[in-house]
N, C-alpha and C positions, 0 to 999 in steps of 0.2 A: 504494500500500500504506500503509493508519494501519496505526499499532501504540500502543496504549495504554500509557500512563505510573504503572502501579499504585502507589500509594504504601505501598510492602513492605520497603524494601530489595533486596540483591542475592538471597534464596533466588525472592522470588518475578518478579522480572527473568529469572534464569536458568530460570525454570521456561515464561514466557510465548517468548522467544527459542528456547527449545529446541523447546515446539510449535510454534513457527510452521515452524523449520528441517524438523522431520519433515515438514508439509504439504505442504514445496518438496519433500525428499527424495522424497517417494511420490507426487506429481505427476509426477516424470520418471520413476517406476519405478526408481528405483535401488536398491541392496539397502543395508543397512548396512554391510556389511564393503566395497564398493565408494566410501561414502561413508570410511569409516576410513580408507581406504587414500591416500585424495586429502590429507588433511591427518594421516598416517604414526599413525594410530595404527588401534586393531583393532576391531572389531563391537560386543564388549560397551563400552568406552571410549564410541563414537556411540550406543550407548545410555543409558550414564549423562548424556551431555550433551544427551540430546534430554527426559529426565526432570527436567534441571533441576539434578539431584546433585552436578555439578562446576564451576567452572567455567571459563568461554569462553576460549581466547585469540584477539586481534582479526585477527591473522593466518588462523586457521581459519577463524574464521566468513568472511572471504572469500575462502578459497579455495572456502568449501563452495556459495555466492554463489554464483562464475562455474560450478565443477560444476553446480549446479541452474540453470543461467540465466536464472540473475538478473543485469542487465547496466543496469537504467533506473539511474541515479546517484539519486534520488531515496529508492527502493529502497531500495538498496545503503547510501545514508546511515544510513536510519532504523534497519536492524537492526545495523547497526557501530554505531550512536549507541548501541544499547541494549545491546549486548556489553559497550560500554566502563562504562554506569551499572552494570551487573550484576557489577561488578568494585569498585565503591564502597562503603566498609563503612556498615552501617546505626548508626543512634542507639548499638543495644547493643554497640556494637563496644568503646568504651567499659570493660564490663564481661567483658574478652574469659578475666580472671583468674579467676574464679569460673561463668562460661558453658561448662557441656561445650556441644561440638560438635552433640552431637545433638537440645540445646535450641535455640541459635541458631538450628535452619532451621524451628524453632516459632514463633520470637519475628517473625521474618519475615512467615512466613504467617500469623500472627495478624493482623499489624499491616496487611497487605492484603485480609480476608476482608471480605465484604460481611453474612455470616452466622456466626454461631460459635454451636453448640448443644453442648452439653457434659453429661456426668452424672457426677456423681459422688457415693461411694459413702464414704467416710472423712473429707474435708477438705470446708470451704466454698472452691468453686471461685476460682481464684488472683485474679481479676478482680474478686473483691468480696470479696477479705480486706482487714480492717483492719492497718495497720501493727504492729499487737501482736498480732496471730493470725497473721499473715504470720510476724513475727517467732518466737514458739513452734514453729510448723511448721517452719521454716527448723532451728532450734535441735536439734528432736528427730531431722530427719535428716542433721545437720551438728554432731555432739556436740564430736567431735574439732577442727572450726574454732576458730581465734582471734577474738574479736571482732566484730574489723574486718572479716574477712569475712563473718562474720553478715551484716552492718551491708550489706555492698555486696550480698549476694545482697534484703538487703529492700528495698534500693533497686531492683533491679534490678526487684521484682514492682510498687513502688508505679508504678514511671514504667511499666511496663507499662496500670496504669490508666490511664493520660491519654488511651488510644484511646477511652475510652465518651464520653469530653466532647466529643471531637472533631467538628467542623461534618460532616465523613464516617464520622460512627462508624460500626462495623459495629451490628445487631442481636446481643442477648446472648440465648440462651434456654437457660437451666440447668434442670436437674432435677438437685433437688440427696434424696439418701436423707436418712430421719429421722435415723438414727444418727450422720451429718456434725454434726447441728444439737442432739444432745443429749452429742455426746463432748466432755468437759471441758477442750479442749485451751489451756492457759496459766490456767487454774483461771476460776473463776467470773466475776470482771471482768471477762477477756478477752473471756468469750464471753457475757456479757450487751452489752460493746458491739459485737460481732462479729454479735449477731442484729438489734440495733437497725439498724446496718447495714444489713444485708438488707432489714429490714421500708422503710429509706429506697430502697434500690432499688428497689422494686416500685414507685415513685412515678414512675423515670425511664421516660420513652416506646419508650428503644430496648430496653428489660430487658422479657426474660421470668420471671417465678422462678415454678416449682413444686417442691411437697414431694409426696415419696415418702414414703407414711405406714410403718408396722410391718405397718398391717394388712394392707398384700397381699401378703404372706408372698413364696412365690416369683416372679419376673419373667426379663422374655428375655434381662436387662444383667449374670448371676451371674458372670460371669468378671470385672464391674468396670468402672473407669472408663474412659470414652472422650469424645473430641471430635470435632463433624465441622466442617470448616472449608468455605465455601463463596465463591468470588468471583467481581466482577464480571464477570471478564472471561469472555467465552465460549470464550475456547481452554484455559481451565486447568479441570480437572476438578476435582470435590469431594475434600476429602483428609479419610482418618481418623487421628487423632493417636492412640496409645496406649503410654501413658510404664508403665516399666520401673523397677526401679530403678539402673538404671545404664545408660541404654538408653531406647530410645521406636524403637517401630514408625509408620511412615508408608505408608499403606496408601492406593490410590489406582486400582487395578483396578476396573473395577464392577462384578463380584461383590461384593468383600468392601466398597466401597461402599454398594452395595443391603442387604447384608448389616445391617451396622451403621443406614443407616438404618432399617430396617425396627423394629430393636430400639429405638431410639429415637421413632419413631410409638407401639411400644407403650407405653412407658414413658412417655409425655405422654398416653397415651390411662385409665391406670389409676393416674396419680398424681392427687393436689386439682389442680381447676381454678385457673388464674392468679391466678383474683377471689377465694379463699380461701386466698392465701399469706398476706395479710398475716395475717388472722387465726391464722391457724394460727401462725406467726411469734410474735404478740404473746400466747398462750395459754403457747406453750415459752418466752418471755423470764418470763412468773409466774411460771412454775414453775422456773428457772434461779436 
């Protein structure tokens, strides 16, 4: 048995270990609630831990081992190995004081996708804000913060970029709406260098950028932004991210998969092609 070393952190360790335990679990025909019961806990419980949601302790995962038998030492090592990494806090652990909960299993999955396609509809997507648009964004939904944690959630988004330079970067492919790229956010300077920006993205190899113009009125994305996260590995399914504001749904069934992508084909299908971002880009930094 390999088992793949995603470089995610623990949401997406816990998410790869939990597939594979289902695999073992529905190989012997076992039920859930029969697996819950071997390591005292209940149905739904093996279900949050086979999703990834919670996680492992190294005791369960072998008792869940010898129930499924699995008995080669070999085996047995590799996913106790990966119970224990999936227990190891990631980079942004760090920032655990300003990180709600339901960002961190983002920041995770971000940092192990192969693919990230994203639309959005208000802001220039987080991964290619400039430190001072980062910064303004940050501010108008964090009025009431002090400073310093301004300062630590900006940090938090910039060290988030260090994934595009990486020798494994994932693919970025944004659709980003016109109205993102003409809303004044931190006044004029910001967002003349906030576009310039962009127009230097479209330069990098692993960057997608299209604009959604005005002119095609209505599209299939009206409910707003979303992400699809997509990874290497072949046991982990595509995930749709869509943040809340106090809250983010994580969506991972393939319907609402399918769903989502689908809305995203269209929206790369009737926004400007790739090869007329920059243009488009460098017509709104004139007129900015």
């Amino acid at each position: 048995m390999e088992t793949a070393q995603p470089a995610g952190g623990p949401t997406v360790l816990r998410r790869l270990l939990g597939a594979q335990l289902r695999r073992l679990r529905e190989r012997q025909g076992i039920t859930r609630e029969e697996a819950g019961y071997a390591i005292r806990a209940s149905g739904s419980k093996m279900s949050r831990l086979e999703l990834g949601r919670v996680g492992f302790k190294e005791r369960d995962v072998a008792d869940l081992l010898t129930l499924y038998g699995v008995t080669d030492d070999t085996d047995r090592d590799t996913l106790l190995g990966l119970a224990q990494d999936a227990n190891s806090p990631g980079w942004w652990h760090r920032y655990g004081d300003v990180l709600p909960g339901w960002f961190e299993t983002y920041v995770g999955l971000e940092e192990a996708a192969a693919l990230v396609r994203t639309y959005e509809v208000q802001f220039i997507p987080g991964l290619l804000q400039t430190e001072e648009y980062a910064r303004a964004v940050i501010s108008l939904g964090n009025s009431a913060s002090p400073p310093e944690e301004i300062e630590q959630r900006v940090s938090l988004r910039t060290t988030r970029q260090k994934l595009l330079t990486r020798g494994d970067a994932p693919r970025l492919w944004a659709v980003v709406d016109e109205a993102a790229l003409r809303r004044p956010i931190g006044g004029r300077d910001v967002m003349r260098g906030q576009i310039q920006r962009l127009i230097e993205a479209t330069k990098l190899p692993g960057v997608i950028l299209q604009v959604l113009p005005f002119r095609v009125g209505g599209h299939t994305a009206e409910a707003g932004a979303f992400t699809i996260l997509r990874f290497p590995e072949s046991d982990l399914p595509d995930v749709v991210y869509v943040e809340q504001l106090t809250s983010a749904l994580y969506l991972d069934r393939r319907d609402d998969v399918d769903a989502y992508m689908e809305a995203m084909e269209r929206l790369c299908v009737v926004s400007a092609p790739p090869d007329n971002t920059a243009e488009i880009l460098s017509r709104i930094l004139q007129e900015t």
